[in-house]
C-alpha positions in Angstrom: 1.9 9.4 -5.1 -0.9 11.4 -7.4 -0.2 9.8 -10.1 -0.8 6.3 -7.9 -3.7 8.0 -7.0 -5.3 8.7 -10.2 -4.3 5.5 -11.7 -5.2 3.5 -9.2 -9.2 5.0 -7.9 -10.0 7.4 -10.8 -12.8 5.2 -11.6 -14.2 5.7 -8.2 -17.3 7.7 -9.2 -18.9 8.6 -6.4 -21.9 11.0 -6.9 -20.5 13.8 -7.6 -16.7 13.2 -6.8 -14.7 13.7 -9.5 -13.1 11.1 -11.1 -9.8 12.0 -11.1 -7.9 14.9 -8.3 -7.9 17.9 -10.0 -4.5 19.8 -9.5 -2.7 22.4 -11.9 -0.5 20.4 -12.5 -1.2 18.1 -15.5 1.0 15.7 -17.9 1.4 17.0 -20.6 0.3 13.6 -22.2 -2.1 11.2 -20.3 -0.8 8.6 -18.2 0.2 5.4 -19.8 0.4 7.2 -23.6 4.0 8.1 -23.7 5.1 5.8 -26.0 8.8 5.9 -27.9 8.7 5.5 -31.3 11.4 6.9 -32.3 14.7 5.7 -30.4 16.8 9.1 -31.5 13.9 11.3 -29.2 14.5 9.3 -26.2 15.7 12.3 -24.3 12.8 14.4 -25.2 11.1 13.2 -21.9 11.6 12.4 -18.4 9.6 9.3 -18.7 8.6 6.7 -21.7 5.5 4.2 -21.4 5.0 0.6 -22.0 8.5 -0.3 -22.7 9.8 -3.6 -24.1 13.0 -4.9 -23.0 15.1 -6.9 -25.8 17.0 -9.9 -25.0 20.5 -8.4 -24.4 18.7 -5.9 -21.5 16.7 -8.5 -19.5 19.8 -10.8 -20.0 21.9 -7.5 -18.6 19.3 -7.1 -15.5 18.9 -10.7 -14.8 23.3 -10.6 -14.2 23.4 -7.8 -12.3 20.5 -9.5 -9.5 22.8 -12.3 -9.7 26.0 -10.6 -8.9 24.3 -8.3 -6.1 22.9 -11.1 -4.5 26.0 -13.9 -4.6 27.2 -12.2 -1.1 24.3 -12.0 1.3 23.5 -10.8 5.1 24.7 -13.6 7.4 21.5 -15.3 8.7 23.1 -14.4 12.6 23.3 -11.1 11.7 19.7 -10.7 10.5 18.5 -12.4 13.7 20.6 -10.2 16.2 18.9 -7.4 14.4 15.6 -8.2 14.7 15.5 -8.9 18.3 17.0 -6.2 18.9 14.5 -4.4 17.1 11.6 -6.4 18.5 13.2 -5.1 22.1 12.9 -1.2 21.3 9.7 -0.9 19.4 7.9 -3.8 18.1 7.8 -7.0 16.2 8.2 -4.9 12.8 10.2 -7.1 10.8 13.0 -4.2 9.2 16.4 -4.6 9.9 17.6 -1.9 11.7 21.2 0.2 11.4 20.9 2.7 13.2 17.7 4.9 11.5 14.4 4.4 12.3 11.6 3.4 9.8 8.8 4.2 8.2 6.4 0.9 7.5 6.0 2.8 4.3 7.4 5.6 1.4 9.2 8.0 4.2 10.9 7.9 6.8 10.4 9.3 10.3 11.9 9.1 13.7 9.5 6.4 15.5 9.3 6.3 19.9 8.7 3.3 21.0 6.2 4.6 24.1 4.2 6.1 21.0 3.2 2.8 19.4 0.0 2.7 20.2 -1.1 5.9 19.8 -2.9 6.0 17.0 -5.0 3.2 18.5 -5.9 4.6 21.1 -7.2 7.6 19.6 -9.3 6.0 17.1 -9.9 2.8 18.3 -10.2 1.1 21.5 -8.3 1.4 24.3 -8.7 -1.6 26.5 -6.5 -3.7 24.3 -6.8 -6.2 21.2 -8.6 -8.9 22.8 -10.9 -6.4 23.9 -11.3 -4.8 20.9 -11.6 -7.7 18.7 -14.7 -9.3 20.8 -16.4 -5.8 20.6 -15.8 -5.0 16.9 -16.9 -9.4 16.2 -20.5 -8.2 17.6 -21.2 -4.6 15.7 -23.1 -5.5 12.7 -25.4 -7.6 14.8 -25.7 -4.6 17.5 -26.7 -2.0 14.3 -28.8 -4.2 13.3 -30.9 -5.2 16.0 -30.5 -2.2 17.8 -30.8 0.6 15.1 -29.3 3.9 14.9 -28.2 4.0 18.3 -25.5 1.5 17.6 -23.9 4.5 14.9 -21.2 6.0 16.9 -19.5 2.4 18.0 -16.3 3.1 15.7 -15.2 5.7 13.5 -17.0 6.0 9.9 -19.9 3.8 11.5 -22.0 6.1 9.9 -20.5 5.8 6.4 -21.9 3.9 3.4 -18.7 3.9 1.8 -15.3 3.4 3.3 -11.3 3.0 2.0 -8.3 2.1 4.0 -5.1 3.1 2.2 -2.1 1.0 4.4 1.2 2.5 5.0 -0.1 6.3 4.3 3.3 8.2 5.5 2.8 11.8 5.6 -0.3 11.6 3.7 0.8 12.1 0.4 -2.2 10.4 -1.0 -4.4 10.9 1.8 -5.3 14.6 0.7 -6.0 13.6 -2.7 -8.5 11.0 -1.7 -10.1 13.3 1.0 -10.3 16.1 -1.6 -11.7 13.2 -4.1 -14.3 12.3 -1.5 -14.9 16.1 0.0 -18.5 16.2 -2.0 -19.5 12.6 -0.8 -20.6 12.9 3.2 -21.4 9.2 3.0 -17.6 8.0 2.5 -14.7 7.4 5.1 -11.2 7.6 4.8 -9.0 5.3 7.6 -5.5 5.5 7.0 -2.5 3.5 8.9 0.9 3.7 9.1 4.0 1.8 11.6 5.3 5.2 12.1 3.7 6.8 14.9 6.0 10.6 13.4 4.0 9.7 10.4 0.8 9.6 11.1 0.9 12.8 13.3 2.5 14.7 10.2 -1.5 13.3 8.4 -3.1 14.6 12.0 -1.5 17.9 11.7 -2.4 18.4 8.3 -4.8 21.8 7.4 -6.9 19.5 5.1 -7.0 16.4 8.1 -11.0 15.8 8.6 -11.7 14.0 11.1 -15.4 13.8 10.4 -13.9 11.9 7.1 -10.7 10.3 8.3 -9.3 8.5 11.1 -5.7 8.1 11.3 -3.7 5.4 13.4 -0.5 4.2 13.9 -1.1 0.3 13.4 1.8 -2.8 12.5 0.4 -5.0 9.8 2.4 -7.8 10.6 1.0 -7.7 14.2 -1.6 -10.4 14.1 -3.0 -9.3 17.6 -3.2 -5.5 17.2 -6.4 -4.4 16.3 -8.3 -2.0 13.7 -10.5 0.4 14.5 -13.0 -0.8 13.0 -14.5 -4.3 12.4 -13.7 -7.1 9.7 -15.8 -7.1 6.6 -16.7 -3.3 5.9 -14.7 -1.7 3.8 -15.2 -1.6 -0.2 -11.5 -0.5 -1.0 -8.4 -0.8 0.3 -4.8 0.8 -1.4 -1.6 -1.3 -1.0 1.0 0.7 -2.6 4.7 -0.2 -2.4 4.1 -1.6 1.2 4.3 -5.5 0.3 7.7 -4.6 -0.8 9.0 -3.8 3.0 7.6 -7.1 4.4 9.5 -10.0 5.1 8.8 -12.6 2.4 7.4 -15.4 5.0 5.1 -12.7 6.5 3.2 -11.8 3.4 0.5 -14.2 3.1 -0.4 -13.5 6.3 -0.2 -9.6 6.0 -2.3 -9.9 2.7 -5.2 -12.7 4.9 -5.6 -10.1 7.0 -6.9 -7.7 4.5 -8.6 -9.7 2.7 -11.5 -10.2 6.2 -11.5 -6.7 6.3 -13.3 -6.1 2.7 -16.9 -6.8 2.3 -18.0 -8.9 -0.6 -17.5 -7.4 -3.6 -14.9 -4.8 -2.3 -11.7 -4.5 -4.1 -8.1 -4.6 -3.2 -5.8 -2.2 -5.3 -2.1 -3.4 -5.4 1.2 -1.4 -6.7 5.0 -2.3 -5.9 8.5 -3.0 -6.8 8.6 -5.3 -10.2 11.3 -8.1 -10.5 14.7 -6.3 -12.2 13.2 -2.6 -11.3 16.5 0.0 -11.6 16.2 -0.2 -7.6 17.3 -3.3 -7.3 20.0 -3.1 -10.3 21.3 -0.5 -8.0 21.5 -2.6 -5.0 25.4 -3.2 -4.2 26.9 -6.6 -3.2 26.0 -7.6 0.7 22.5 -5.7 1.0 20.8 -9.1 0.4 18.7 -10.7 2.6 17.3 -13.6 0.8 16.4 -14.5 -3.0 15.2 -10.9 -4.5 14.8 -9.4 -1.0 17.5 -6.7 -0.1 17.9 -4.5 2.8 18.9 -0.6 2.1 21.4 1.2 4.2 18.7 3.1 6.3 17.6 0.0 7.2 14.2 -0.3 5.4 14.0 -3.2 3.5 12.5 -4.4 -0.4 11.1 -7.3 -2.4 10.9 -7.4 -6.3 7.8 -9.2 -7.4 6.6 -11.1 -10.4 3.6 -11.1 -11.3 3.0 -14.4 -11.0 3.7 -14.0 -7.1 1.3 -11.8 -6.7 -1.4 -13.9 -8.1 -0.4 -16.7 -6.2 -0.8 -14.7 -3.0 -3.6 -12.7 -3.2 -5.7 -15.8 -4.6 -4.3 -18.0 -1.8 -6.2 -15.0 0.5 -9.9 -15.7 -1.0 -9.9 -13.0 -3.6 -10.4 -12.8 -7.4 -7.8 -11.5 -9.8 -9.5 -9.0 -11.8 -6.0 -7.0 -13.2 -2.6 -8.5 -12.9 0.2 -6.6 -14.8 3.5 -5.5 -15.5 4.3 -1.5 -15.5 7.3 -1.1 -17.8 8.7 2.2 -17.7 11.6 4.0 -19.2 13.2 7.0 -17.2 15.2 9.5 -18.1 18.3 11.5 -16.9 18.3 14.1 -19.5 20.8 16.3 -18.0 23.0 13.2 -17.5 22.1 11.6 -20.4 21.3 8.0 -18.4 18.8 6.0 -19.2 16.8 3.4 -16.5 14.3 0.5 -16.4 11.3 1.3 -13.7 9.4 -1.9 -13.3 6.0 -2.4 -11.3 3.7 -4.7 -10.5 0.0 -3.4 -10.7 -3.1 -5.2 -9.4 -6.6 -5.5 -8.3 -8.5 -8.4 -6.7 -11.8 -8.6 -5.5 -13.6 -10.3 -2.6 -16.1 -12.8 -4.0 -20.0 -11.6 -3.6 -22.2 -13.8 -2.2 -24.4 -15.4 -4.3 -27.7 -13.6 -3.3 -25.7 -10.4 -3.4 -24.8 -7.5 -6.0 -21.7 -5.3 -6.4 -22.3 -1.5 -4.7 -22.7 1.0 -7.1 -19.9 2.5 -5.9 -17.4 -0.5 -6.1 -19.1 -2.0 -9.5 -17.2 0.5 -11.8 -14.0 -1.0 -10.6 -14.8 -4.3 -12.1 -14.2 -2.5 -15.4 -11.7 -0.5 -15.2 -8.2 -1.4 -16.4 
C-alpha cells in the first residue's frame, strides 16, 4: 500500500511535508518507468509498466471471464447468506462461508457486540439520529460562537483533513501520519467494517491521536454516522474498497462521500480493472453477477471499466479530473509465469463554488497526473 500511497497523495505538499514517504526502501526505477522494450528481458523484473495487450491476449482474458462466469451462485443462495449475515453483525453486504471479513485489504476476526466501537470512541454516542442533527449545526455553532465551539468532533481544530476508507491494519495510515507529522494543522480519520482492524491501527506505536481518529464504521449503512460533519474534508482515499461492494450499493456508497468533501476537495480512487489476473483466476461457481465474484473466504470483488467509474462518480456531483487504466505486467521469475495486473486509477473533485478558490493545499492536485 506505499506504493498506493505515493502514487496516489505525493503531490500533497503541505508546508513542509515531504512529498513523497521516505523509506529505505526505494525502486530501483521510479514508479510508472518500467517499460519492456525488449520482449527476451522480460524476466529481468518482477514487474513491467504500461503494458499493451495484443488482440490474441485480450481475446484470451475476455474467454476466460466468460467461462468463469457461465455457472453462477444461485440467487437463493446469495440471499440466505446475507440474512444470515445481516443477523450476526450487520447489514454488510459480503457473502459469508464461514470466515469473517474485513470491509477492506485484510482480514480479521469481526464480534458482532464490537460494531460500534469505534463510534463511540470518536464520535457520538447517543446514536445516528443524534449525531447527525448535532454534526448538521457545527459550522454555524464555530462560527457564531468562536473558538469555543473547537473541541465538538475530532480534528475540529484542523485546517486540513483526509479520510482514507477501509484502512485495515493501517498499512497506509502510518505513511500518511509520518507524511503529515511536520503539519500540526492536518487530520487524519480513518474507517474500517472490521472492528479487529481498526484496534490493530489503535494499537499501533506511531497511532496519534492528536492527528488521527480511528473508527469502525459500514459504508453501506446509510444511517450510521461519521464522526465528524458533511462537507469538511479536502481528500478522501478509496483504494480497492469499491471492489467489495455489492454493485447496486455503489452509487450510494460513492453519494455519501461525495457530501463529506468540501468544495474543491478531491476524491482519490484505485481498484480492480476489468480482466485483472484476479479475476482470470476466479474458478467456475464463484460468480455472483456480471464481473462480480465472491472468493472462498467470503469477501467479495468487482472488475471495473473505466467508463463505470466515470459514470458513477459524475452521477455523485464530482468532476473527473484523471480517469485511467493501470496496465501492468508481473512476473514469476522463479516460475517463469507471466500475468496481467489491471487497475482502475482516478480522481474527481467537488465543484468550487463560484465565489470560492481551491486551498493551497488541495490546488496542486488539480495538476497532478
Amino acid at each position: 500500500m506505499n506504493v498506493i500511497w505515493r502514487n496516489s497523495v505525493s503531490c500533497l505538499r503541505i508546508r513542509k511535508v515531504p512529498h513523497r514517504y521516505q523509506s529505505g526502501n526505494h525502486p530501483a526505477a521510479p514508479l510508472g518507468s518500467r517499460i519492456l522494450t525488449d520482449p527476451a528481458k522480460v524476466f529481468e523484473h518482477n514487474m513491467w509498466d504500461h503494458m499493451q495487450w495484443s488482440k490474441e491476449e485480450e481475446a484470451a482474458a475476455r474467454k476466460r471471464v466468460e467461462e468463469n462466469s457461465a455457472v453462477r451462485v444461485l440467487l437463493e443462495e446469495q440471499v440466505d447468506q446475507k440474512t444470515e449475515e445481516k443477523t450476526q453483525e450487520s447489514s454488510w453486504d459480503n457473502v459469508k462461508t464461514g470466515a469473517a471479513n474485513c470491509f477492506s485489504r485484510m482480514h480479521c476476526p469481526i464480534m458482532p457486540e464490537e460494531k460500534n466501537l469505534g463510534m463511540k470512541r470518536c464520535g457520538s454516542s447517543d446514536g445516528p439520529s443524534r449525531a447527525r442533527s448535532h454534526f448538521s449545526n457545527l459550522d454555524s455553532e464555530e462560527h457564531s460562537e468562536g473558538p469555543l465551539k473547537t473541541e465538538l468532533f475530532p480534528g475540529s481544530r484542523a485546517t486540513f483533513r483526509i479520510l482514507e476508507v477501509g484502512c485495515g491494519a493501517g498499512n497506509s495510515v502510518f505513511p500518511i501520519l509520518n507524511t503529515l507529522q511536520n503539519a500540526p494543522e492536518s487530520f487524519l480519520y480513518c474507517c474500517d467494517f472490521a472492528s479487529g482492524a481498526v484496534e490493530l491501527v489503535k494499537l499501533h506505536s506511531s497511532y496519534r491521536a492528536a492527528q488521527c481518529c480511528a473508527f469502525v464504521h459500514d459504508v453501506c449503512d446509510e444511517d450510521s454516522p461519521y464522526p465528524f460533519p458533511d462537507g469538511i474534508l479536502d481528500v478522501i482515499l478509496l483504494v480497492f474498497v469499491l471492489s467489495s461492494i455489492h454493485p447496486d450499493r455503489m452509487q450510494g456508497v460513492i453519494n455519501r462521500l461525495s457530501k463529506l468533501l468540501k468544495p474543491g476537495g478531491m476524491l482519490l480512487f484505485r481498484d480492480y480493472g476489468r480482466y485483472d489476473k484476479t479475476q482470470l483466476r476466479f474458478k467456475r461457481g464463484h460468480c455472483l453477477s456480471e464481473n462480480f465474484y465472491v472468493r472462498g473466504d467470503g469477501t467479495r470483488a468487482y472488475f471495473f471499466t473505466k467508463g463505470e467509474v466515470h459514470t458513477m462518480f459524475c452521477k455523485a456531483g464530482l468532476d473527473e479530473k484523471q480517469n485511467l487504466v493501470d496496465r501492468r505486467l508481473q512476473v514469476n521469475r522463479k516460475k517463469q509465469v507471466k500475468m496481467h495486473r489491471v487497475w482502475v486509477q482516478g480522481k474527481f473533485q467537488k465543484p468550487l463554488h463560484l465565489t470560492q478558490k481551491p486551498s493551497k493545499l488541495v490546488s496542486p492536485l488539480l495538476s497532478h497526473g
